[in-house]
KEMARNU-693846 format. One line per 4 residues: number of its first residue (from 1); for each residue x, y, z of N, C-alpha, C. Coordinates in Angstrom, 3 decimals, padded with zeros to 6 digits. Each point is the difference from the previous one (the first is absolute). Layout:
N
NUM) X Y Z X Y Z X Y Z  ...
This chain:
255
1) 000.869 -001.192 000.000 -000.869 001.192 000.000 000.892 001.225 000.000  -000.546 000.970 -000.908 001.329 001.110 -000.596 -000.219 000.883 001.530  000.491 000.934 000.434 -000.272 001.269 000.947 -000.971 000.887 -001.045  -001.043 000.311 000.669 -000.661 000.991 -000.297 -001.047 -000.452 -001.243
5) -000.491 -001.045 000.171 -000.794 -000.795 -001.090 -001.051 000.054 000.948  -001.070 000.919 -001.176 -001.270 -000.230 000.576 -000.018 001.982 000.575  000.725 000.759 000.279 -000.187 000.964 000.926 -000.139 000.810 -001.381  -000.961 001.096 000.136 -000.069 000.903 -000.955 000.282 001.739 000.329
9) 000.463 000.867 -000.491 000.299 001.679 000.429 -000.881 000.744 -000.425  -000.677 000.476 000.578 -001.142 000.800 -000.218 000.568 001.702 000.016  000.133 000.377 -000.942 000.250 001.513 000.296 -001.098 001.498 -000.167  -000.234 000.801 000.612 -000.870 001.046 000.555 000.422 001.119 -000.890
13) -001.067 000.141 -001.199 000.500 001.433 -000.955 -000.211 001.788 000.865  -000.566 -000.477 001.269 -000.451 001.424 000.523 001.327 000.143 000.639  000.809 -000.523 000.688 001.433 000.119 -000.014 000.830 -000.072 -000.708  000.458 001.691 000.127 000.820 000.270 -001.776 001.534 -000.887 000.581
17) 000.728 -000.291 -001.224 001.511 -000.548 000.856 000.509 001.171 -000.377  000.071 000.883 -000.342 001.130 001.270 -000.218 -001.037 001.169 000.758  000.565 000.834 000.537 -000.235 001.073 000.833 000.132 001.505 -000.826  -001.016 000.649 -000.319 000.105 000.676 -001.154 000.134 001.226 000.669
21) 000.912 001.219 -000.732 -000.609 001.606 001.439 -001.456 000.413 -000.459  000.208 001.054 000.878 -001.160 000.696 000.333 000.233 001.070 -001.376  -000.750 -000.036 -001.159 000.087 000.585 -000.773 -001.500 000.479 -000.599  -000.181 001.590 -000.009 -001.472 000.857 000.141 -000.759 -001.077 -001.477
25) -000.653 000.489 000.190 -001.282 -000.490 -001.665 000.298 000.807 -000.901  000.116 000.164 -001.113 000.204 000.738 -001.347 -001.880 000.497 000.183  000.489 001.917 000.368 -001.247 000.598 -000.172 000.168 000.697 -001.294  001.225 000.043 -000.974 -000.217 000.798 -001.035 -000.636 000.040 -000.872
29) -000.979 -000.727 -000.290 -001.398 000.484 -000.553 -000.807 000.275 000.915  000.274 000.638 000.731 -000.996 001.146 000.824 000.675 001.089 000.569  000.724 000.815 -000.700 001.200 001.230 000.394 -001.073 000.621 000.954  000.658 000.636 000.677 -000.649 001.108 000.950 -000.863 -000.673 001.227
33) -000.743 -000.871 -000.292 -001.388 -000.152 000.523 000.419 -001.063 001.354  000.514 -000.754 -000.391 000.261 -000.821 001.689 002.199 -001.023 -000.130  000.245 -000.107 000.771 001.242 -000.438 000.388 000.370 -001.222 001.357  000.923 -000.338 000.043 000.093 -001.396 001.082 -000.073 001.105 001.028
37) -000.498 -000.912 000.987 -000.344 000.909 001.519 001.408 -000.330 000.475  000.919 -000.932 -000.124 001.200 -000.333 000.691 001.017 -000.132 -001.199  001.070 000.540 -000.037 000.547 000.929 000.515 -000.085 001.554 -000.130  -001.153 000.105 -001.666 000.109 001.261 -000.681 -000.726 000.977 000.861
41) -001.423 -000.235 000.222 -000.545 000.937 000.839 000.410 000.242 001.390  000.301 -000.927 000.642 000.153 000.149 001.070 001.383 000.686 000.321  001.420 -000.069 -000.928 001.115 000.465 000.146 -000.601 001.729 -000.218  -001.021 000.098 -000.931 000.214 001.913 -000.277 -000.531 000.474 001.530
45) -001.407 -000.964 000.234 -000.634 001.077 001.330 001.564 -000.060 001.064  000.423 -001.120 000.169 001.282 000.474 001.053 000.799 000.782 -000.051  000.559 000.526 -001.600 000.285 000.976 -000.400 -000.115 001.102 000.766  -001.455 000.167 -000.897 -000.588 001.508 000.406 -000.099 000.335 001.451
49) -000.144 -001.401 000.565 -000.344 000.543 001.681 000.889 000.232 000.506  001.436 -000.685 -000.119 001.330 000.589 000.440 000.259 001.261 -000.195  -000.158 000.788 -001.833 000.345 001.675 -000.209 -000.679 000.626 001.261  -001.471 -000.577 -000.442 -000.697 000.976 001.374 000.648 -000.043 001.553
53) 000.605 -000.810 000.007 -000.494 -000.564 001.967 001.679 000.545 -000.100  001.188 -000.012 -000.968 000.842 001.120 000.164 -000.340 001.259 000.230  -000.544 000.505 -000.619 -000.577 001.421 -000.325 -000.672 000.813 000.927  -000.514 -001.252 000.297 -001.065 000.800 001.679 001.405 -000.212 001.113
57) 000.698 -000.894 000.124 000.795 000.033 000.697 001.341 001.217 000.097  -000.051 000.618 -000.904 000.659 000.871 -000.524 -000.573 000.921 000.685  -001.293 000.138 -000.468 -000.745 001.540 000.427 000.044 -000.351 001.498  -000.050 -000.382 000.440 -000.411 -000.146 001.655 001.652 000.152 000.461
61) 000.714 -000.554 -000.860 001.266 000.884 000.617 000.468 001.167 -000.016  -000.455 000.537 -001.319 000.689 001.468 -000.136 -001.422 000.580 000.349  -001.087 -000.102 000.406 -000.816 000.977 000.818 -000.579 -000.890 001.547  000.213 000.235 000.766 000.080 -000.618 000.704 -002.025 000.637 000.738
65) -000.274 -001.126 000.754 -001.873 000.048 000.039 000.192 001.693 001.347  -000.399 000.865 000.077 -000.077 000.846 000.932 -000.557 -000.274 000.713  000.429 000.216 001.509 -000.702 -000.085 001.323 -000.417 001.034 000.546  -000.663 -000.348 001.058 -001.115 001.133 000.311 000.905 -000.444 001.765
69) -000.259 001.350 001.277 -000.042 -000.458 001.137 -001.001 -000.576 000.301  000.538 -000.465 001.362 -000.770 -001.047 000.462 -001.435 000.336 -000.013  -001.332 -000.696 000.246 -001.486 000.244 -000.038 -000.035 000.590 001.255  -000.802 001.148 000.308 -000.063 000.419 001.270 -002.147 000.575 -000.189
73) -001.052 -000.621 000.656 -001.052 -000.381 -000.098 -000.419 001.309 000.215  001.037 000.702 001.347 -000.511 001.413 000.601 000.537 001.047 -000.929  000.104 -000.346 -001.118 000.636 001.285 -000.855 -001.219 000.393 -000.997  -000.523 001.264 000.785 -001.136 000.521 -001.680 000.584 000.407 -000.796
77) 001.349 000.430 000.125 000.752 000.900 -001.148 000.176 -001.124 -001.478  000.145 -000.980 000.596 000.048 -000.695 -001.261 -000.933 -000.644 -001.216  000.760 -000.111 -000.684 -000.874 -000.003 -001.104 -000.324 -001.722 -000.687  -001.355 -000.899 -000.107 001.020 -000.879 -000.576 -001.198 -000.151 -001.220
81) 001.406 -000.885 -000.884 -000.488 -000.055 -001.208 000.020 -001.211 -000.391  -000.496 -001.141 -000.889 000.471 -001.050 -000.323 001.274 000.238 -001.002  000.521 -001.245 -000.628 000.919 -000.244 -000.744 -000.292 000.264 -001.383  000.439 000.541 -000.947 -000.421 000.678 -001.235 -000.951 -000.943 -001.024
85) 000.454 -001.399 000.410 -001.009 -000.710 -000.589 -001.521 -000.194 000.219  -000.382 000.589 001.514 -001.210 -000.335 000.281 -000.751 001.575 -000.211  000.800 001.289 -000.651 -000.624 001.110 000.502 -001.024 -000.141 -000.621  -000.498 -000.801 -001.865 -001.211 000.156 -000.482 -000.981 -001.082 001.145
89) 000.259 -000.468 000.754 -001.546 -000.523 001.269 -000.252 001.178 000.878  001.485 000.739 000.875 -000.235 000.799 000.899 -000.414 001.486 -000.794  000.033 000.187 -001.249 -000.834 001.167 -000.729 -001.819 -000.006 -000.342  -000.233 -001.771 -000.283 -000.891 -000.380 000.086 -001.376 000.199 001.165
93) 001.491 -000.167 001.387 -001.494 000.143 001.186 000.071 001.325 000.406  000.551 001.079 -001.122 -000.620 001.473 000.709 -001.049 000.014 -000.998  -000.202 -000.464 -001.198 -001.474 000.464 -000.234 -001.654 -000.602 000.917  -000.733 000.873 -000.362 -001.160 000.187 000.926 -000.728 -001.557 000.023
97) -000.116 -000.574 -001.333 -000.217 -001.254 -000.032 000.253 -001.159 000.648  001.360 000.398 000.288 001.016 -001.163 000.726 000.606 000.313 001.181  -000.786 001.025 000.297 001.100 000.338 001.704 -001.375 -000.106 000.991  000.290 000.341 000.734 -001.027 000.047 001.293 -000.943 -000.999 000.326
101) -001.262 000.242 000.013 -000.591 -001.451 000.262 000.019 -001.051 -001.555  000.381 000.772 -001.004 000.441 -000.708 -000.773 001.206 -000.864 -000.172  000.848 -000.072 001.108 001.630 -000.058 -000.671 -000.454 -001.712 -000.067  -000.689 -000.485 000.573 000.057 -001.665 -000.631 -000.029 000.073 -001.413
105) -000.691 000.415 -000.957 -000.006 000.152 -001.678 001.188 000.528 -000.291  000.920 001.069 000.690 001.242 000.428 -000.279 001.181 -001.175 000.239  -000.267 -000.590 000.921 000.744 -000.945 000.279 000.175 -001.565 -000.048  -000.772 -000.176 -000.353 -000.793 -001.361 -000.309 -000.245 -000.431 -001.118
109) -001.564 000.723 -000.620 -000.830 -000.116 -000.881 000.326 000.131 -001.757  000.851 001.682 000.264 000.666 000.356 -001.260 001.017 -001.065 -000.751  001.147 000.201 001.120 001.172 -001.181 000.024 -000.189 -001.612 -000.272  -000.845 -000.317 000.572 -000.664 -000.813 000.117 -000.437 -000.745 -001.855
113) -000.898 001.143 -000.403 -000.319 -000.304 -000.947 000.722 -000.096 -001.298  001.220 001.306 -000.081 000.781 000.141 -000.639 000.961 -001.231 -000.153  000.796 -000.173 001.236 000.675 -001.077 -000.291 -000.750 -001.324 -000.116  -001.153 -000.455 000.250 -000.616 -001.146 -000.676 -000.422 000.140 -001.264
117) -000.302 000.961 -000.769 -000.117 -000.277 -001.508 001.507 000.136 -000.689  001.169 000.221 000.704 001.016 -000.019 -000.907 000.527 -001.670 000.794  -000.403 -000.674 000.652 -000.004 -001.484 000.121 -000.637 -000.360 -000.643  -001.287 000.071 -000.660 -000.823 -000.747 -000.460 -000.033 000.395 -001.573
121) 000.984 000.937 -000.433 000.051 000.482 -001.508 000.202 -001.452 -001.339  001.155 -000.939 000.748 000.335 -000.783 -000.625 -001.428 -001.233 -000.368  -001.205 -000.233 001.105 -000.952 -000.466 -000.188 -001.777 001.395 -000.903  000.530 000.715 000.219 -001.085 001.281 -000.767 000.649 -000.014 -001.496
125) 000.782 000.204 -000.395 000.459 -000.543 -001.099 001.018 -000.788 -000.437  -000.539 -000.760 -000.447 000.988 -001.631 -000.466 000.245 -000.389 -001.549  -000.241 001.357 -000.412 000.561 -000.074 -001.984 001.457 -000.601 000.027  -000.034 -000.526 -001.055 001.515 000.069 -000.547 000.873 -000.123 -000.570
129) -000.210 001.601 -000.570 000.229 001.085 -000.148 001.094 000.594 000.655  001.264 000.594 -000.296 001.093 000.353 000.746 000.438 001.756 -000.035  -000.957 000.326 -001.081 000.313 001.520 -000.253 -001.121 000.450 001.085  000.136 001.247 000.400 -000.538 001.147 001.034 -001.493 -000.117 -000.456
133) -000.225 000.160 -001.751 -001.197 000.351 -000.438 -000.904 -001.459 000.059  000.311 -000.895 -000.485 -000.520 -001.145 000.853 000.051 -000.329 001.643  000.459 000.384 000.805 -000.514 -000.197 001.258 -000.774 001.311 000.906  -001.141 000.483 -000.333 -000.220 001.385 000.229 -000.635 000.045 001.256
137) -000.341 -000.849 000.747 -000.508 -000.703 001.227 001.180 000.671 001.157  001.072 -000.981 -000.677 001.055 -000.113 001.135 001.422 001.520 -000.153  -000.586 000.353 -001.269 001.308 001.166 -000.433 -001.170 001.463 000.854  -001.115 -000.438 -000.457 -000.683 001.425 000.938 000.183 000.002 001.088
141) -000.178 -001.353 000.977 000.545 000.507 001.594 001.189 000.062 000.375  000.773 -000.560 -000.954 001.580 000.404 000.271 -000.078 002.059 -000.150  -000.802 000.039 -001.055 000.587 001.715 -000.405 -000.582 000.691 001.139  -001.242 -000.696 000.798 -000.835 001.193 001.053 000.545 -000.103 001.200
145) 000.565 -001.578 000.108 000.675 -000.188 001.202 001.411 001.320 000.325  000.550 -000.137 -001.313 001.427 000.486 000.021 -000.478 001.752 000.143  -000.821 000.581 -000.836 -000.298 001.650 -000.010 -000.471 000.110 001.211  -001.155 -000.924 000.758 -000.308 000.381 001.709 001.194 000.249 000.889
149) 001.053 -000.967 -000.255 000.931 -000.050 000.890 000.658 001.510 -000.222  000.346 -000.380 -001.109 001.015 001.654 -000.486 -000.589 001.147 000.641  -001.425 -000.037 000.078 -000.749 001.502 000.226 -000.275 000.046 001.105  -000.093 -000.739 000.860 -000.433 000.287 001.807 001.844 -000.306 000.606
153) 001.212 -000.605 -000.857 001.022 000.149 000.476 000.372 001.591 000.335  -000.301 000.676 -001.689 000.563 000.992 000.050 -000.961 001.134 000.428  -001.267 -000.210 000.268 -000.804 000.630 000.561 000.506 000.205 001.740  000.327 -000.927 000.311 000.576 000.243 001.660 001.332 000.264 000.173
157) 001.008 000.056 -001.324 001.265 000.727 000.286 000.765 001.096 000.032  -001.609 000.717 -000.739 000.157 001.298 -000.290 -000.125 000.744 001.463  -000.571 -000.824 000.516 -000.943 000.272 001.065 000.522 000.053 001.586  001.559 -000.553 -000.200 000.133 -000.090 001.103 001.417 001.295 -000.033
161) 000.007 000.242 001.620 001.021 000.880 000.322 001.358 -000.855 000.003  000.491 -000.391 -000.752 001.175 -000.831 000.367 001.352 000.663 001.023  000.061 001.264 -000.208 001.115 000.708 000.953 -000.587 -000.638 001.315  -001.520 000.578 000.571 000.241 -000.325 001.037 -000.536 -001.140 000.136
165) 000.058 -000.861 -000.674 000.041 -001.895 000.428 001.237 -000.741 000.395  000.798 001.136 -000.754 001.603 -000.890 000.153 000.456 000.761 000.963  -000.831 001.175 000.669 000.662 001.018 001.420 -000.734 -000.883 000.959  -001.146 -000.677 -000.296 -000.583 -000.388 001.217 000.581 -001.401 000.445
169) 000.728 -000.694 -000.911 000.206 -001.655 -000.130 001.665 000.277 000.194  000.487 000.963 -000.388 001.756 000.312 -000.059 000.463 -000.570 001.540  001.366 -001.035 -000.149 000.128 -000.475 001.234 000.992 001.267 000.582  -000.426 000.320 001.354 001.010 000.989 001.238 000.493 -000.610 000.629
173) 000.694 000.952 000.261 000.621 -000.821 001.536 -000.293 000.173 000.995  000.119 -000.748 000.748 -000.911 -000.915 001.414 001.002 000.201 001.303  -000.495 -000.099 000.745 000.772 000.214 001.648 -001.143 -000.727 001.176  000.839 -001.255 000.449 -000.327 -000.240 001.017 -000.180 000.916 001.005
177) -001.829 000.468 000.761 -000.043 000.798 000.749 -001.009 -001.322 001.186  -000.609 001.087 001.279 -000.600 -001.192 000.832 -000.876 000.779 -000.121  -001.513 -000.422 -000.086 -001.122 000.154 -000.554 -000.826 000.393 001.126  000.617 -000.556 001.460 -000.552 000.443 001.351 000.400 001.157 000.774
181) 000.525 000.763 -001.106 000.714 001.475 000.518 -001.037 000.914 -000.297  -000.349 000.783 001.496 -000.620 000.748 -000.005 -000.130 001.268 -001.383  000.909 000.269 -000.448 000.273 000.941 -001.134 -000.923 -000.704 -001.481  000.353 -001.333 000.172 -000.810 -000.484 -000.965 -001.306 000.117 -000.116
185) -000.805 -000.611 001.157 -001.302 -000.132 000.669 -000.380 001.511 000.005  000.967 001.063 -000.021 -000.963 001.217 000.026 -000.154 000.233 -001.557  000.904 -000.222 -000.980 -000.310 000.028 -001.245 -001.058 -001.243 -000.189  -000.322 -000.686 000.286 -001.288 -000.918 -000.230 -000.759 000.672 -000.017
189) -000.128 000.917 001.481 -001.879 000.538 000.578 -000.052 000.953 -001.080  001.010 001.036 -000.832 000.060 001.084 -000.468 -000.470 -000.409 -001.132  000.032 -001.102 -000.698 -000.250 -000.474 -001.264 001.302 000.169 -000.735  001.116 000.060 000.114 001.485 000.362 -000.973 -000.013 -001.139 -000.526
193) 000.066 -001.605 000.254 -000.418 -001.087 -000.309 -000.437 000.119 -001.841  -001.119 000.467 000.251 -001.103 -000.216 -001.443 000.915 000.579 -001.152  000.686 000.745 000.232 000.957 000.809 -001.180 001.409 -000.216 000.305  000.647 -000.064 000.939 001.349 -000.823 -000.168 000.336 -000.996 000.531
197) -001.141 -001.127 -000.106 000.132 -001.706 -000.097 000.624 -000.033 001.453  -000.374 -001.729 000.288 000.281 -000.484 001.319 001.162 000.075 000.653  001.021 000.106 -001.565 001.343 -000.309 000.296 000.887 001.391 -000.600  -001.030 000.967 -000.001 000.376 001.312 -000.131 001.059 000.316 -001.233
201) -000.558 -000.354 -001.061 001.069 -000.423 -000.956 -000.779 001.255 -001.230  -001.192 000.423 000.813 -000.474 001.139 -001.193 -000.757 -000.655 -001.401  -000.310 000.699 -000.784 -000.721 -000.172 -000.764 -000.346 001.344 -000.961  -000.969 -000.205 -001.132 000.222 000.709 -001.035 -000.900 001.185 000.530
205) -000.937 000.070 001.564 -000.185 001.126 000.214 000.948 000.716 001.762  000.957 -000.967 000.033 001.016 000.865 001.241 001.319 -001.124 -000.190  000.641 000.937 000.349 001.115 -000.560 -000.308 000.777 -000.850 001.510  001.589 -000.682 -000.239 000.223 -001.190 000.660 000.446 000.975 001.337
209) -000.814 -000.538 001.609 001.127 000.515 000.880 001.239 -000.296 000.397  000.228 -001.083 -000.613 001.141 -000.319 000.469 001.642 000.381 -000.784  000.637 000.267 001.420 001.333 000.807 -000.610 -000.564 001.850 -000.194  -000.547 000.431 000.386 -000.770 001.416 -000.142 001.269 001.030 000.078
213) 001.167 -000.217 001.002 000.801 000.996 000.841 -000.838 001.226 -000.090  -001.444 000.119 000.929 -000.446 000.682 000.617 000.549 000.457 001.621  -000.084 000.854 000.549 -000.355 -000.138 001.247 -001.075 -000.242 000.263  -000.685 -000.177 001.428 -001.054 -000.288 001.189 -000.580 000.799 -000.747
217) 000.424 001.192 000.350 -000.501 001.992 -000.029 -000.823 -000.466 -001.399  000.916 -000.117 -001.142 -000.552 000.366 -000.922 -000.981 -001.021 -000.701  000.000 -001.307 000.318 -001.046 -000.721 000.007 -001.000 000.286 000.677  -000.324 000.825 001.453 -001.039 -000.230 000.744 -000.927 001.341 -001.077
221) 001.152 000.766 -000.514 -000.456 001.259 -000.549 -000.825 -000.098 -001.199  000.612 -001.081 -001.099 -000.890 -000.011 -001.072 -001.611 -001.422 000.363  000.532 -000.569 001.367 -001.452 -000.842 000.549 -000.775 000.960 000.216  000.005 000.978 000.478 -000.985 001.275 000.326 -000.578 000.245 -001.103
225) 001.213 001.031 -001.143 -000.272 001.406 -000.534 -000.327 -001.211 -001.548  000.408 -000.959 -000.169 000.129 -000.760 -001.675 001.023 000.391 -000.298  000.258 -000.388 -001.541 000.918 000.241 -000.697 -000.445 -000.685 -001.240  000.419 000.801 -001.272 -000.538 -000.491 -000.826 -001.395 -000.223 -000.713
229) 000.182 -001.293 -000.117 -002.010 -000.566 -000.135 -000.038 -000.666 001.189  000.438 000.292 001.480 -000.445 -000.419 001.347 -000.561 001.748 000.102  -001.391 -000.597 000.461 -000.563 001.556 000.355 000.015 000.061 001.893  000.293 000.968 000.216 -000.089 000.499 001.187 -000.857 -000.753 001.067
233) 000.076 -000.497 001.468 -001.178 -000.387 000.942 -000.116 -001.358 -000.417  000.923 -001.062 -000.536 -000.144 -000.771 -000.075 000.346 -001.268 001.228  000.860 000.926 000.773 000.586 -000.932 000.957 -001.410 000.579 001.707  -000.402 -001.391 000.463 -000.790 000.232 000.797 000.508 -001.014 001.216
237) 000.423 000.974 001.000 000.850 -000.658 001.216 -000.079 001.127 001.403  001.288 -000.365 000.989 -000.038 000.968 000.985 001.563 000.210 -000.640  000.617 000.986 000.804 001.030 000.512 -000.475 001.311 -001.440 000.233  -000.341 -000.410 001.226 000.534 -001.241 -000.020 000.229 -000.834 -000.817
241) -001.181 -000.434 -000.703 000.199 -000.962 -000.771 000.972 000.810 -001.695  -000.760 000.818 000.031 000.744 000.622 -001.289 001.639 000.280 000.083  000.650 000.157 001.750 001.401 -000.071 -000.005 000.325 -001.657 -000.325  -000.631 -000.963 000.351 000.418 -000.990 -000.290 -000.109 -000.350 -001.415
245) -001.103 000.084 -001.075 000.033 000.043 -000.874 001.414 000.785 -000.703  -000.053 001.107 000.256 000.962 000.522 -000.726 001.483 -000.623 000.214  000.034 -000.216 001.512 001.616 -001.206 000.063 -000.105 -000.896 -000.555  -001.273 -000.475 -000.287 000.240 -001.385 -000.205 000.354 -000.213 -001.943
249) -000.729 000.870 -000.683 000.240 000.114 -001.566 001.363 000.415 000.139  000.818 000.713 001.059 001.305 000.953 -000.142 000.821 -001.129 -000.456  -000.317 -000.938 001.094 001.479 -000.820 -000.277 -000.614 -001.312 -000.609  -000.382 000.015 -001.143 -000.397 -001.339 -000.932 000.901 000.160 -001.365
253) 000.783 -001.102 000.112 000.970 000.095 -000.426 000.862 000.458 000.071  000.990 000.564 000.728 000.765 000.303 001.084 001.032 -000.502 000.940  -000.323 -001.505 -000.078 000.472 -000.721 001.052 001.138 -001.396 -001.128
């Protein structure tokens, strides 16, 4: 009996024996219109996202994001604003429609609606059609979306005082003082507080006390008489407290 008499080899055509590469489909009878998703398309978007994600990285170095001082809750002097991207919402809720017992429709309702029909553009119209004039569904709320934005952006930038946003937000300098000093507590009762902040750092309607090189004298003098846009009779105390007040602004920053 021979070896192997009788045994038969069955071989499997869905297992190739040679290992072929990864080579795209011949789309050239269809120029323009579609391409292999691996490597062709997918190598450009990485591309492009690298120029960009340099580029922004760039800008964020050579302009660096501006800071504001710290948040201080007791400061009316300040001003705040959102971030330039949101000014067309915060232009939105000063009209009459959208502010007051309306501001839910300002804030909500409008937005709301806007950005759900530019989600739902791709299902409102489904031509296809690749030019502007064939998709008129989805190219019109792109154009109303984009002119709303433009016009309540620049509607609220005209609008704002920027000098004194960046006087009211501009970081000062600061001095550890103790907050349980009588001098302070008499500037509390007086109201000095409301216009040159908790931490007396001033603002775009009084300026910083600290570091003054005043004397006593001449601090207790303009707490009386004003100075400036401080009008007169503003300081309400006994004479006591107003000598302490006045020592106590003397030497802030000082030490």
């Amino acid at each position: 009996m021979h070896r192997g008499k009788g045994m038969k080899f069955v071989g499997d055509s869905r297992v190739p024996a040679e290992r072929k590469p990864n080579i795209p489909k011949d789309y050239s009878e269809y120029p323009g219109k579609t391409e292999a998703f691996w490597p062709n398309f997918l190598l450009k978007e990485w591309m492009v996202g690298a120029v960009f994600l340099m580029g922004y990285l760039s800008l964020t170095i050579a302009h660096p994001s501006p800071l504001e001082r710290v948040a201080d809750p007791t400061d009316t002097s300040y001003l705040p604003l959102p971030d330039w991207y949101f000014l067309f919402l915060y232009q939105l809720l000063k009209y009459e429609f959208a502010s007051g017992p309306y501001t839910v429709i300002g804030a909500l309702i409008i937005p709301g609606l806007a950005f759900g029909s530019l989600l739902l553009a791709p299902w409102l119209d489904r031509g296809p059609g690749r030019r502007p004039s064939q998709r008129p569904v989805a190219v019109g709320l792109m154009l109303v979306a984009i002119a709303a934005t433009t016009y309540l952006t620049w509607e609220s930038a005209v609008h704002v005082d920027w000098e004194a946003k960046a006087e009211s937000a501009k970081i000062v300098e600061t001095v550890e003082f103790d907050k349980a000093d009588p001098g302070y507590a008499a500037m509390e009762t007086s109201g000095c507080l409301s216009c040159h902040g908790t931490e007396l750092t001033g603002g775009p309607a009084a300026p910083s006390l600290v570091g003054t090189g005043l004397t006593p004298d001449e601090i207790a003098n303009i707490a009386v008489n004003g100075q400036g846009t401080m009008p007169p009779g503003m300081f309400k105390g006994s004479d006591e407290e107003l000598q302490q007040l006045a020592e106590f602004i003397s030497a802030l920053g000082t030490k």
